[in-house]
N, CA and C atoms as an extended XYZ file, in Angstrom:
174
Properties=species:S:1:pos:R:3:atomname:S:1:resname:S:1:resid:I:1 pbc="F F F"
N        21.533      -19.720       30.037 N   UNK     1
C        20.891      -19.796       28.739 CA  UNK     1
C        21.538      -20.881       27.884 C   UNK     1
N        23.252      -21.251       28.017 N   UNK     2
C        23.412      -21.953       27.614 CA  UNK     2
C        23.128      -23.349       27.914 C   UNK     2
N        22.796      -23.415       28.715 N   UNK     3
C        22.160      -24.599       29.366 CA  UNK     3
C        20.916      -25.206       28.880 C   UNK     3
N        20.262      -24.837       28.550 N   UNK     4
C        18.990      -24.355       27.783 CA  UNK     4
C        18.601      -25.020       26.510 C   UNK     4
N        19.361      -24.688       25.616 N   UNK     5
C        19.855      -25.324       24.517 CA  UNK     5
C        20.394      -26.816       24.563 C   UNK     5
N        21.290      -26.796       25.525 N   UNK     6
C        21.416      -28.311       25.422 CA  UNK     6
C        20.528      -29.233       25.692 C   UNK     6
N        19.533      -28.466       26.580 N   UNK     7
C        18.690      -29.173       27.219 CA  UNK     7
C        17.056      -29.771       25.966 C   UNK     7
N        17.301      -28.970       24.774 N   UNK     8
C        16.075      -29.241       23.627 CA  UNK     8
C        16.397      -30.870       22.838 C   UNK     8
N        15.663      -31.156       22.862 N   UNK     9
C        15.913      -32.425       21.653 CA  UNK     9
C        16.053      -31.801       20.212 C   UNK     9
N        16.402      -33.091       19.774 N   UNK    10
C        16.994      -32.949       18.151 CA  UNK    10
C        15.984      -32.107       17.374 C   UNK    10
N        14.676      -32.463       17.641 N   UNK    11
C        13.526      -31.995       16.694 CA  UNK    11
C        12.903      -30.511       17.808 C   UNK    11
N        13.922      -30.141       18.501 N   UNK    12
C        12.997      -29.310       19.656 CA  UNK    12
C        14.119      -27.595       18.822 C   UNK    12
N        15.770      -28.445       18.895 N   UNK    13
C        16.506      -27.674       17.925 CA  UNK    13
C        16.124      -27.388       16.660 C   UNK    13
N        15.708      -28.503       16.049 N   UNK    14
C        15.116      -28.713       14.466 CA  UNK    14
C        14.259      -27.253       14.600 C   UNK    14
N        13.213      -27.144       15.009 N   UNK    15
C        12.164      -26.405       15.058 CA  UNK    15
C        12.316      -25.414       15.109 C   UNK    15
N        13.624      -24.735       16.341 N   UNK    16
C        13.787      -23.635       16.692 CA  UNK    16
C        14.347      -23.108       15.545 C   UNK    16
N        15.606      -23.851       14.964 N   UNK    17
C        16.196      -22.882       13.729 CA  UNK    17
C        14.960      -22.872       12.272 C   UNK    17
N        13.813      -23.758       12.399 N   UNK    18
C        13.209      -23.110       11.155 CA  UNK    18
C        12.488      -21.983       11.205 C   UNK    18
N        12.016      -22.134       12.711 N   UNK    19
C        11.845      -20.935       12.829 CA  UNK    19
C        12.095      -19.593       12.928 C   UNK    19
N        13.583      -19.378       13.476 N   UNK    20
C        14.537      -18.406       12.889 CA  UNK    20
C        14.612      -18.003       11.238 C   UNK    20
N        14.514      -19.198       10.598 N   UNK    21
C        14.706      -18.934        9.544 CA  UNK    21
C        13.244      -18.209        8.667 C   UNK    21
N        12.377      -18.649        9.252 N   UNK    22
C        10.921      -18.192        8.769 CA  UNK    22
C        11.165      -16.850        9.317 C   UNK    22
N        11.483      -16.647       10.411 N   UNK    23
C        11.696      -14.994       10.762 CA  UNK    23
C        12.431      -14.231       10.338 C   UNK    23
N        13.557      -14.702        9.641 N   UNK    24
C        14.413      -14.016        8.759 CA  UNK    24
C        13.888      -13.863        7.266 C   UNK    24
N        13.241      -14.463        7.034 N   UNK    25
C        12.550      -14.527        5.731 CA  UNK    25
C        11.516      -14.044        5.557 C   UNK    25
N        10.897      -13.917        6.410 N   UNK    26
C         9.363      -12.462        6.359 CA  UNK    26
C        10.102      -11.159        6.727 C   UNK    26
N        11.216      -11.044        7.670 N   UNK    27
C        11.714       -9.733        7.790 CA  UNK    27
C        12.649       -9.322        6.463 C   UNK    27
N        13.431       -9.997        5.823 N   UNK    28
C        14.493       -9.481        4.794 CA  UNK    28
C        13.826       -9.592        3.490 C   UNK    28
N        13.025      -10.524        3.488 N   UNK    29
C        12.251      -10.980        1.837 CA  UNK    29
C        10.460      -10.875        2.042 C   UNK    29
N        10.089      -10.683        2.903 N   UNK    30
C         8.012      -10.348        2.852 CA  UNK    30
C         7.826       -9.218        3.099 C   UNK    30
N         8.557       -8.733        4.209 N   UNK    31
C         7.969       -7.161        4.535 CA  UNK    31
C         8.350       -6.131        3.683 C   UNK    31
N         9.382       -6.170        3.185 N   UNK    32
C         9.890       -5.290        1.727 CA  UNK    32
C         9.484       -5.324        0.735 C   UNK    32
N         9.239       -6.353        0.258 N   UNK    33
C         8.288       -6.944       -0.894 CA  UNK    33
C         7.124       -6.251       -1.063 C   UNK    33
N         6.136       -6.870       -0.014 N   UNK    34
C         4.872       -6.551        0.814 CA  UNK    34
C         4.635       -4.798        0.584 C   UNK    34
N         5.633       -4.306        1.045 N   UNK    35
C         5.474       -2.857        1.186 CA  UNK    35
C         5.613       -2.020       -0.355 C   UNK    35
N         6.416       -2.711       -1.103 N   UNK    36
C         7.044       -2.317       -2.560 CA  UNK    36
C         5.912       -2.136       -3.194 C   UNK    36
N         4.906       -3.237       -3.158 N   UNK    37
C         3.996       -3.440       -4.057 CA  UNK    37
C         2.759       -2.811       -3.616 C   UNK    37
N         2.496       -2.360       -2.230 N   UNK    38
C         1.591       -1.819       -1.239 CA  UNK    38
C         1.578       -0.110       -2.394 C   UNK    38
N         2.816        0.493       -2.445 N   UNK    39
C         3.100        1.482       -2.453 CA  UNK    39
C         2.995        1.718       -3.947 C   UNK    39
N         3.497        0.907       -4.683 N   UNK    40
C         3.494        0.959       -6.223 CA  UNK    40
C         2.080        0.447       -6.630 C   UNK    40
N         1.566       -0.055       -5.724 N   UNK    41
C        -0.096       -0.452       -6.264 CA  UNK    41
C        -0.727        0.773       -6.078 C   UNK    41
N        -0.459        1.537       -4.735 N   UNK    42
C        -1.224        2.753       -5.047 CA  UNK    42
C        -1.306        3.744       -5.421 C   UNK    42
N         0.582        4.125       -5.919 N   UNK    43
C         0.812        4.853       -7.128 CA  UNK    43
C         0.155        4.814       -8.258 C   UNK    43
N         0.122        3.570       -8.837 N   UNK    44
C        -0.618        3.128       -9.805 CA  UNK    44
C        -1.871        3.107      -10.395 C   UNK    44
N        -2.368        3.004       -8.677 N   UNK    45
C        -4.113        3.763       -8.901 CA  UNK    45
C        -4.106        5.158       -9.012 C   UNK    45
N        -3.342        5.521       -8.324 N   UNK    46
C        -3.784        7.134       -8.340 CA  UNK    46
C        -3.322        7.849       -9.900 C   UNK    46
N        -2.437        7.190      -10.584 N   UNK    47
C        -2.277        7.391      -11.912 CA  UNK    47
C        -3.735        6.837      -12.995 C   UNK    47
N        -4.069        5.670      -12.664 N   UNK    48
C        -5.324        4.802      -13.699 CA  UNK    48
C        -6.321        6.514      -13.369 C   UNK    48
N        -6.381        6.638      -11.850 N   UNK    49
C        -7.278        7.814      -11.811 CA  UNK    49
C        -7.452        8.880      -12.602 C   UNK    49
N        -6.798        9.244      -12.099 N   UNK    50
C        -5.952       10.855      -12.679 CA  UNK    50
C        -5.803       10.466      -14.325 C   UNK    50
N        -5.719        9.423      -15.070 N   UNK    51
C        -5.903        9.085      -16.350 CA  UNK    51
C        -7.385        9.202      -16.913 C   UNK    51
N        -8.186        8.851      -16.475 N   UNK    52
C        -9.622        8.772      -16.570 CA  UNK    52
C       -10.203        9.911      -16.262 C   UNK    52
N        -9.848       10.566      -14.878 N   UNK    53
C       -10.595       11.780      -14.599 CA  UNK    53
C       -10.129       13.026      -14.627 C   UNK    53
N        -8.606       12.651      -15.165 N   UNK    54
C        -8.159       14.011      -15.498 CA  UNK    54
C        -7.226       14.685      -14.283 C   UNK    54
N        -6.813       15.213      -14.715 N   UNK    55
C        -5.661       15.763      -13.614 CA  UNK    55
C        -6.436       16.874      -12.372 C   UNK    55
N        -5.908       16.944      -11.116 N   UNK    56
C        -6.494       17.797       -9.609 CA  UNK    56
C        -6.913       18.981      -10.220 C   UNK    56
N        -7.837       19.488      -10.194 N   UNK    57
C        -8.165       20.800      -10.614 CA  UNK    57
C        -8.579       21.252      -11.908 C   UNK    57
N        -9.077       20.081      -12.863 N   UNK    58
C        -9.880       19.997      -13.888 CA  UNK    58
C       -11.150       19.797      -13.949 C   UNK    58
């Protein structure tokens, strides 16, 4: 494997680490994010709801 590596060109390395880095950056900073707002958006509706129509069992 180490062999491997030596064997990429400059822009073949270039590539590989941005891409690491794009993968580190949708896993530590998009998918958390992504999910935060997934979850608090639909908290949020279910409150606008429940504001308008009144609370379960009214």
């Amino acid at each position: 494997m180490a062999s491997e590596s030596n064997s990429l060109t400059p822009e073949q390395q270039l590539q590989k680490r941005r891409e690491w880095r794009l993968f580190l950056f949708i896993i530590v900073l998009l998918f958390p994010l992504l999910t935060f707002f997934l979850v608090a958006g639909m908290g949020f509706s279910i409150w606008m709801y429940q504001l308008v129509m009144g609370p379960p069992g009214v």
